[in-house]
C-alpha positions as CSV (number, residue, x, y, z in Angstrom):
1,X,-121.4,112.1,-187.7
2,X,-118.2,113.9,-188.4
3,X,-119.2,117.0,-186.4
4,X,-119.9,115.0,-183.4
5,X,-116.7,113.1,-183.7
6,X,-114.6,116.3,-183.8
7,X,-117.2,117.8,-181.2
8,X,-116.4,114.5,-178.6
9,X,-112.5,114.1,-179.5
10,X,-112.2,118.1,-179.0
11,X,-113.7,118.1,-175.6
12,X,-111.2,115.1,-174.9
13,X,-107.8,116.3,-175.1
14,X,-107.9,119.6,-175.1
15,X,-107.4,122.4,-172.0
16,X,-110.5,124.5,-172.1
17,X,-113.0,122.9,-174.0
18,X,-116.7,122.5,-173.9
19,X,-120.0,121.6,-176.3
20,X,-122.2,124.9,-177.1
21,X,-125.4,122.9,-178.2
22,X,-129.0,123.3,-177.0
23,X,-129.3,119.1,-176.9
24,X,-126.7,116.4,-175.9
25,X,-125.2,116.0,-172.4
26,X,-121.8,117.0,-171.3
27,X,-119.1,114.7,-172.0
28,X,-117.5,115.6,-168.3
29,X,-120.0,113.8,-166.6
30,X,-118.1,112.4,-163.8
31,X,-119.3,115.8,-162.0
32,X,-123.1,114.6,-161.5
33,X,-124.3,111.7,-159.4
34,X,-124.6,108.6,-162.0
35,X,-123.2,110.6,-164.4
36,X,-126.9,112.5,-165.0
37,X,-126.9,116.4,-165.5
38,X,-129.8,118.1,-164.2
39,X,-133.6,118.2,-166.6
40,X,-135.1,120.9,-167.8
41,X,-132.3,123.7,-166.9
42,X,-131.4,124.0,-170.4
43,X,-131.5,127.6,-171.5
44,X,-132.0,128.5,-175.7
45,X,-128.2,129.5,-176.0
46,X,-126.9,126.8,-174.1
47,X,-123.0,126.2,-173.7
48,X,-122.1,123.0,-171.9
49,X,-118.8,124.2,-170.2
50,X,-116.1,121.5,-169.1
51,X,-114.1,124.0,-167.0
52,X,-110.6,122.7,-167.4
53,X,-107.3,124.1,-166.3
54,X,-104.0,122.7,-167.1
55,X,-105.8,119.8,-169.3
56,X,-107.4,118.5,-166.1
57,X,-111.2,119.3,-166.0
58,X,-112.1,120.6,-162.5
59,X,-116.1,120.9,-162.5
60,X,-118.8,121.8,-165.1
61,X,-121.1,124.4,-166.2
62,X,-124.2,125.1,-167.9
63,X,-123.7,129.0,-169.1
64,X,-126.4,130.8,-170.6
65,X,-124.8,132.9,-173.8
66,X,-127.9,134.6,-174.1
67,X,-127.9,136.3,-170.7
68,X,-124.2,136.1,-170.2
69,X,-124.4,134.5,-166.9
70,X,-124.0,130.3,-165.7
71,X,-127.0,128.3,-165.2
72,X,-125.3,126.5,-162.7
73,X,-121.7,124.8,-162.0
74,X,-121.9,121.2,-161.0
75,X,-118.8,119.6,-159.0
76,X,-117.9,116.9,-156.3
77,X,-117.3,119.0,-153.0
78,X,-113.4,118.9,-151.5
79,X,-113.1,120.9,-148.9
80,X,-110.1,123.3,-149.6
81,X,-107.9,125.8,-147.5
82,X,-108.2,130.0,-147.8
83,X,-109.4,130.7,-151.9
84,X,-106.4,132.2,-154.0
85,X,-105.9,135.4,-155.9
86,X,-107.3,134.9,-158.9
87,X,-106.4,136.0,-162.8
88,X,-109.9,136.2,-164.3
89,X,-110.3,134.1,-167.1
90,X,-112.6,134.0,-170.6
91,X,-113.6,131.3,-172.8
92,X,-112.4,132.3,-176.3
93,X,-114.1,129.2,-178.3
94,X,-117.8,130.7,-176.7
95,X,-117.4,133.5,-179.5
96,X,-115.6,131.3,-182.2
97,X,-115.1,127.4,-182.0
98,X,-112.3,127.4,-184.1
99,X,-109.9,129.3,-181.5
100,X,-108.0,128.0,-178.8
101,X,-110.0,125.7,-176.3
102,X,-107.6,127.0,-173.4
103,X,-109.2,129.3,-170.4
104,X,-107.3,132.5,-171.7
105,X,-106.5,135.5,-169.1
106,X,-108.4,138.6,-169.9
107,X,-106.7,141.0,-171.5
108,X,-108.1,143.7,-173.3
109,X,-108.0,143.0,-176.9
110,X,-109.6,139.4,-176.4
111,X,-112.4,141.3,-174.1
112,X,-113.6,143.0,-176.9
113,X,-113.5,140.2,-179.3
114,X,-115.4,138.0,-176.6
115,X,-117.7,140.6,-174.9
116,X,-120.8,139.5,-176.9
117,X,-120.4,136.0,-176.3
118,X,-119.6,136.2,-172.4
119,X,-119.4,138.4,-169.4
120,X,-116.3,140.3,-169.2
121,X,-114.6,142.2,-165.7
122,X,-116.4,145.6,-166.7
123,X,-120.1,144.3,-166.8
124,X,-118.9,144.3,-163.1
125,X,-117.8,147.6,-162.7
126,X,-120.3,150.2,-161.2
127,X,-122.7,147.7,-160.2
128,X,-123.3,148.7,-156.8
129,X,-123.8,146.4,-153.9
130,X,-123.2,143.1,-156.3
131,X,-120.3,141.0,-156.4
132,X,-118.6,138.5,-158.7
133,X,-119.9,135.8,-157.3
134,X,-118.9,132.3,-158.1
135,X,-121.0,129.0,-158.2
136,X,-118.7,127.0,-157.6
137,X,-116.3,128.4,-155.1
138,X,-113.0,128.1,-155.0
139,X,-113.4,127.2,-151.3
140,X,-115.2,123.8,-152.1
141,X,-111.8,122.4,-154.4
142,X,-109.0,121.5,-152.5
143,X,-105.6,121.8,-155.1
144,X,-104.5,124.8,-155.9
145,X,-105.4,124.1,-159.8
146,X,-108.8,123.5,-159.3
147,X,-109.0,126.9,-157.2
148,X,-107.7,128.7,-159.6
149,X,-110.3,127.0,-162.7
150,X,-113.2,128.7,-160.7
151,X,-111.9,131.7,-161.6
152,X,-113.4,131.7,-165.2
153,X,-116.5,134.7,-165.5
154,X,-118.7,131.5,-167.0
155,X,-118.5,130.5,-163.4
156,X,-120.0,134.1,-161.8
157,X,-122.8,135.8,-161.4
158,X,-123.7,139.4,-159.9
159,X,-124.3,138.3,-156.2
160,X,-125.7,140.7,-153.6
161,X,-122.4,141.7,-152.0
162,X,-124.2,141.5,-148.4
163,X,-125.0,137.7,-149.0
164,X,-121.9,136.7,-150.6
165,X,-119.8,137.7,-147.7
166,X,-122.3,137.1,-145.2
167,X,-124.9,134.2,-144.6
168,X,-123.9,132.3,-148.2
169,X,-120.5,132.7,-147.5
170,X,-121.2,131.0,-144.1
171,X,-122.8,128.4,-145.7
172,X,-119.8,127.8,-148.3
173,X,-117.1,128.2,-146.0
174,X,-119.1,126.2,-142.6
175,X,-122.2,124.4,-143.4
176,X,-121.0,122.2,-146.3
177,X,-117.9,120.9,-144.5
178,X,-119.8,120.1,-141.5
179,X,-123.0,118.2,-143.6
180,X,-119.9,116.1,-144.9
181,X,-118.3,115.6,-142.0
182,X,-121.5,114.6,-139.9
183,X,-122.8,112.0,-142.5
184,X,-119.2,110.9,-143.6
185,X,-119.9,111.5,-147.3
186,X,-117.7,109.7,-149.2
187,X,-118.1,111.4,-152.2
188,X,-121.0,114.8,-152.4
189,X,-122.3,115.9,-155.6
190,X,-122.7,119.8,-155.6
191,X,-125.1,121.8,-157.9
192,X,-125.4,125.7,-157.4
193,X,-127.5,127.5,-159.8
194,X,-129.4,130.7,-160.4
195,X,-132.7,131.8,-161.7
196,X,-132.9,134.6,-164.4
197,X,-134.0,137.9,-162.9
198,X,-133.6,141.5,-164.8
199,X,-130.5,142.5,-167.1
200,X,-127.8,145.2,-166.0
201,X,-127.4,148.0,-168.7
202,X,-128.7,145.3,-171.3
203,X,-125.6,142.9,-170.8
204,X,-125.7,140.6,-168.2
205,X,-128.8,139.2,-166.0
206,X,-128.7,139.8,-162.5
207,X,-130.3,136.7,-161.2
208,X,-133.5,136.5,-158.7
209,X,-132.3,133.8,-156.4
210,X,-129.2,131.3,-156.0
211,X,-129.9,128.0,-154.7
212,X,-127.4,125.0,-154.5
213,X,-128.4,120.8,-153.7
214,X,-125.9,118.6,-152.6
215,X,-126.2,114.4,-152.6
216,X,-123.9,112.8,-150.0
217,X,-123.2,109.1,-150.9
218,X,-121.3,106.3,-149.7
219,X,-118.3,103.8,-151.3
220,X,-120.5,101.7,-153.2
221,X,-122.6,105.3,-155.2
222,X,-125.8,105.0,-152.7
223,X,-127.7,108.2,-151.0
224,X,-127.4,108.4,-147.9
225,X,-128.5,112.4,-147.1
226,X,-129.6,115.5,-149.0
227,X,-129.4,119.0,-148.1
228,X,-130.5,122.4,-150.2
229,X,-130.9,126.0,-149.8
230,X,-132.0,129.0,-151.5
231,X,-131.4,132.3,-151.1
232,X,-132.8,136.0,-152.5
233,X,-130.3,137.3,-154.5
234,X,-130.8,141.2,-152.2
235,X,-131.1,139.9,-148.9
236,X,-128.5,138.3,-146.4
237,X,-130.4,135.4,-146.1
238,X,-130.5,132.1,-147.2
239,X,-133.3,129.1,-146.2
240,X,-132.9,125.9,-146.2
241,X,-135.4,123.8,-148.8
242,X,-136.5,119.8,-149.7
243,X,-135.4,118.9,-153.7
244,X,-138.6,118.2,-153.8
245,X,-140.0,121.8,-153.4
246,X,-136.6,123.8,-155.2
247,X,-137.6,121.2,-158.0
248,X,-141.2,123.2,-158.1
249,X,-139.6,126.6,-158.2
250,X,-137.6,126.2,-160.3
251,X,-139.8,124.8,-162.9
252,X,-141.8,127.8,-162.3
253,X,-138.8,130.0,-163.7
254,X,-137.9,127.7,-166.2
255,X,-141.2,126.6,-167.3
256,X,-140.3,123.0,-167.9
257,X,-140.3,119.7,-165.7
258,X,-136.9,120.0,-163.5
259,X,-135.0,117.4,-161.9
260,X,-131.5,118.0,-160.4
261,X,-130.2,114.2,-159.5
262,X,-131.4,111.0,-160.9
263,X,-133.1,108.6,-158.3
264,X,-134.1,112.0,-156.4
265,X,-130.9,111.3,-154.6
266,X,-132.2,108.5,-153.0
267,X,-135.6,110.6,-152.1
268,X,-133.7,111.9,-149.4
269,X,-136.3,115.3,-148.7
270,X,-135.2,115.9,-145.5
């Protein structure tokens, strides 16, 4: 009971803090329509991230220590102006829980305490034709803080460079806006997640596909429109696809029962 108190009271007042525990649910739930995290996405070294940056929490992540890469970042959608230039930030407490809970900016005598815990800038280096690619992009926050918290590396993955500046990019930059635009969201839950594919150099996991869900809802909390895509993480493309069949794939990959909003959004599959 102690543990749980200091676990709950830690994530709530300080700047970078988060739960690393394979059950429980993130205390930062404000990020997921009616407050419900995805099922079934939950890796073995699970570290439930709320990403916060100057002790306001900006979105949240589900980062797989194991394969040093997120699960996926969940977030409400604001659409934002041209993305800043980012410090690159580690999470010091996903090595040792007793350090500070602050994002921290990478330097090199905290990389190599942290390297085994995390990604770090030079699992990046001399990967050719992959990117730093973030889940939730910096794009999709409108204030300048909340740009600058999705610069943490729990928040990347290696992203075929060709997609990431091409027809996802489009899709970040143009598609989202105008999805809440035409159906006058008045708030849109975002998910964008990965599927595990191969490890680089035995450090982090290059993943197979990137796919992201949104739920559009009204005033009052109701659905009123889904949309979803997926995309090959080494091709410049990217489909579109019904919750109801990313929900299939991904419980191929993850080999459990998956379900990314509650009420299906609305069983909006269109």
């Amino acid at each position: 009971m102690l543990l749980l108190v200091l676990v709950i009271f830690g994530c709530l007042t300080t700047q970078g803090n988060f739960e690393v525990m394979k059950r429980g649910e993130f205390t930062c739930r404000e990020f997921f329509h009616k407050q419900t995290e995805p099922k079934g996405l939950v890796p073995d070294k699970a570290a439930r991230i709320c990403q916060t940056y100057k002790n306001k929490v900006h979105f949240a992540t589900m980062y797989d220590r194991e394969n040093r890469i997120p699960i996926y970042s969940a977030y409400k959608y604001e659409s934002g102006g041209p993305r800043p230039y980012g410090t690159w930030y580690l999470e010091p407490q996903l090595a040792d829980q007793t350090k500070d809970k602050n994002m921290m900016e990478e330097t090199k005598e905290l990389t190599e305490k942290l390297k085994e815990s995390q990604a770090v800038s030079e699992d990046y280096k001399s990967i050719y034709f992959y990117d730093r690619g973030h889940l939730s992009p910096s794009v999709h926050h409108k204030d300048e803080d909340s740009k600058e918290a999705t610069f943490t590396l729990t928040n990347v993955v290696p992203q075929f460079a060709a997609l990431n500046n091409g027809k996802w990019g489009i899709y970040e930059s143009e598609k989202m806006k105008t999805f809440v635009n035409e159906n006058k969201c008045a708030k849109t839950y975002v998910i964008v997640g990965v599927t595990r594919g191969d490890k680089i150099k035995n450090r982090i996991n290059k993943p197979s596909h990137l796919w992201t869900v949104a739920c559009c809802v009204d005033q009052n909390e109701r659905p009123m429109k889904f949309f979803g895509y997926i995309a090959e993480n080494d091709k410049n493309e990217v489909e579109s696809i019904s919750l109801e069949d990313l929900q299939k794939k991904l419980k191929e990959a993850f080999n459990e029962d998956v379900h990314l909003f509650a009420d299906k959004c609305g069983a909006t599959f269109k």
